[in-house]
C-alpha positions as CSV (number, residue, x, y, z in Angstrom):
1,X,-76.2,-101.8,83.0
2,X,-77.2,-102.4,79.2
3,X,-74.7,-101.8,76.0
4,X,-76.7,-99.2,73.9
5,X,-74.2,-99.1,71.0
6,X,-70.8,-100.1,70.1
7,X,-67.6,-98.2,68.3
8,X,-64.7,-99.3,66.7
9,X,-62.6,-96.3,67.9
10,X,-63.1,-94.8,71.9
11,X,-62.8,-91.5,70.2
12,X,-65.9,-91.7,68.4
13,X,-67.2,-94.0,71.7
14,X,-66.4,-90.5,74.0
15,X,-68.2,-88.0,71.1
16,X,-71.5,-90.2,72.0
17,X,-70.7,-90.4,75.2
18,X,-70.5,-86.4,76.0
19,X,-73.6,-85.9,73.5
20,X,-75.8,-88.7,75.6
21,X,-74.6,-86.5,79.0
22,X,-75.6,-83.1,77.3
23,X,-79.1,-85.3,77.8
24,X,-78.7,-86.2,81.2
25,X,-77.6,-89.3,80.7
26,X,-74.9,-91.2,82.8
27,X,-73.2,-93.2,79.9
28,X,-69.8,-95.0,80.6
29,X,-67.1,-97.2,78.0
30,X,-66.5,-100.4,78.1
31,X,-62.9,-102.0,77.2
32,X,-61.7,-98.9,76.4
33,X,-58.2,-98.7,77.1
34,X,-57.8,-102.2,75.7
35,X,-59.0,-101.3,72.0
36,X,-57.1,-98.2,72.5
37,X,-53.3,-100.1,73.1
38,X,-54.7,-102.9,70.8
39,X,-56.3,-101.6,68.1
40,X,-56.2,-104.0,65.8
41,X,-58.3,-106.2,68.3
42,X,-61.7,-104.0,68.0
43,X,-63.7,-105.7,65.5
44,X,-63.0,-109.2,67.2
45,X,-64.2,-108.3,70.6
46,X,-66.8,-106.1,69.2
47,X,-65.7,-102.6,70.0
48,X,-65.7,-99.8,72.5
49,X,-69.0,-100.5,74.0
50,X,-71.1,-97.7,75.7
51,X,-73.5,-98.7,78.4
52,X,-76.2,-97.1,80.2
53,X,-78.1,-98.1,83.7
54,X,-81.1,-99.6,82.7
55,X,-83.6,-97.3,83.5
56,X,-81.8,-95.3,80.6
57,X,-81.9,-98.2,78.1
58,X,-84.3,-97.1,75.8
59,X,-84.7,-93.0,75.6
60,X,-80.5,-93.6,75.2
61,X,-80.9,-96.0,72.0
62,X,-83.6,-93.3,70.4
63,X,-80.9,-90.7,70.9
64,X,-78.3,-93.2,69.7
65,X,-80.6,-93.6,66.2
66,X,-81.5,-89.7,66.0
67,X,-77.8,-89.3,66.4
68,X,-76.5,-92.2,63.8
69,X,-78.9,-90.6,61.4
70,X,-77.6,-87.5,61.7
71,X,-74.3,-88.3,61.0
72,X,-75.2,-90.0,58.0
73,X,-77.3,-86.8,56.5
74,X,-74.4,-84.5,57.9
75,X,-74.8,-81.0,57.3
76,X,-73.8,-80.5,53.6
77,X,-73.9,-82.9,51.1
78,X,-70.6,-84.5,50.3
79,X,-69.7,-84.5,46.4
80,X,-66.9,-86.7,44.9
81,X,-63.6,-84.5,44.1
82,X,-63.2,-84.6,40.4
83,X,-59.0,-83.8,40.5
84,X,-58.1,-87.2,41.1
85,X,-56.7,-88.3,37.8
86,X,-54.6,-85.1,38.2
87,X,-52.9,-86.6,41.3
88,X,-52.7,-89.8,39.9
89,X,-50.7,-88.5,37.4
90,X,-48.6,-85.6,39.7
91,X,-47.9,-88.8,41.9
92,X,-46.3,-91.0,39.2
93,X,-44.1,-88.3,37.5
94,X,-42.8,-87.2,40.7
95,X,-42.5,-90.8,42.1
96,X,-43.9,-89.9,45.3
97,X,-48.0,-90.9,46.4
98,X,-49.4,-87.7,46.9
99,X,-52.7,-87.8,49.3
100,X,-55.9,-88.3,47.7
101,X,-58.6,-86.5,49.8
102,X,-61.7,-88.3,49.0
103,X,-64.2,-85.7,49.5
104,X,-65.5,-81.7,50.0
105,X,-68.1,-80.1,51.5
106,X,-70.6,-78.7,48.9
107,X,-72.3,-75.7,50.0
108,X,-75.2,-73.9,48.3
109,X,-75.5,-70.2,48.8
């Protein structure tokens, strides 16, 4: 068995996981359950590691890139949300932080 990638969370470990199976590949997580009840512990033993048999090694690491790539690209382009000195300022009058959601989707029709 080879490691084909690594994740710092098993949640995003199991997305690649089910997307490597919808290709016929047998994919299984390594220390799983130990970064899941020690979290704080993934980026010193390296992760959530997803391995392959070895046969599977390297059509799994092209899927792994065409995959990572996607997820970069994503399906709209994200634009900054221009409200935020608005929240700053909501925040401070009201004495309570008020979320600051980072990003929307930006759709062209």
């Amino acid at each position: 068995m080879q490691t084909v990638a690594t994740f710092t969370t098993p949640e995003d470990a199991h997305l690649f996981r089910t997307f490597l199976g919808s290709h016929g590949i047998e994919a299984f997580l390594l220390d799983e359950h130990f970064i899941q009840s020690f979290w704080y512990y993934s980026n010193t033993l390296g992760g959530v590691r997803l391995a392959v048999q070895d046969e599977d090694l390297e059509h799994a690491a092209d899927i792994h890139q065409a995959y990572m790539d996607t997820l970069r690209k994503g399906p709209y382009p994200l634009q900054p949300v221009r409200a935020w000195p608005v929240v700053i300022l909501l925040s401070i009058l009201f004495s309570v932080p008020l979320p600051i959601f980072g990003r929307q989707p930006w759709r062209q029709d």
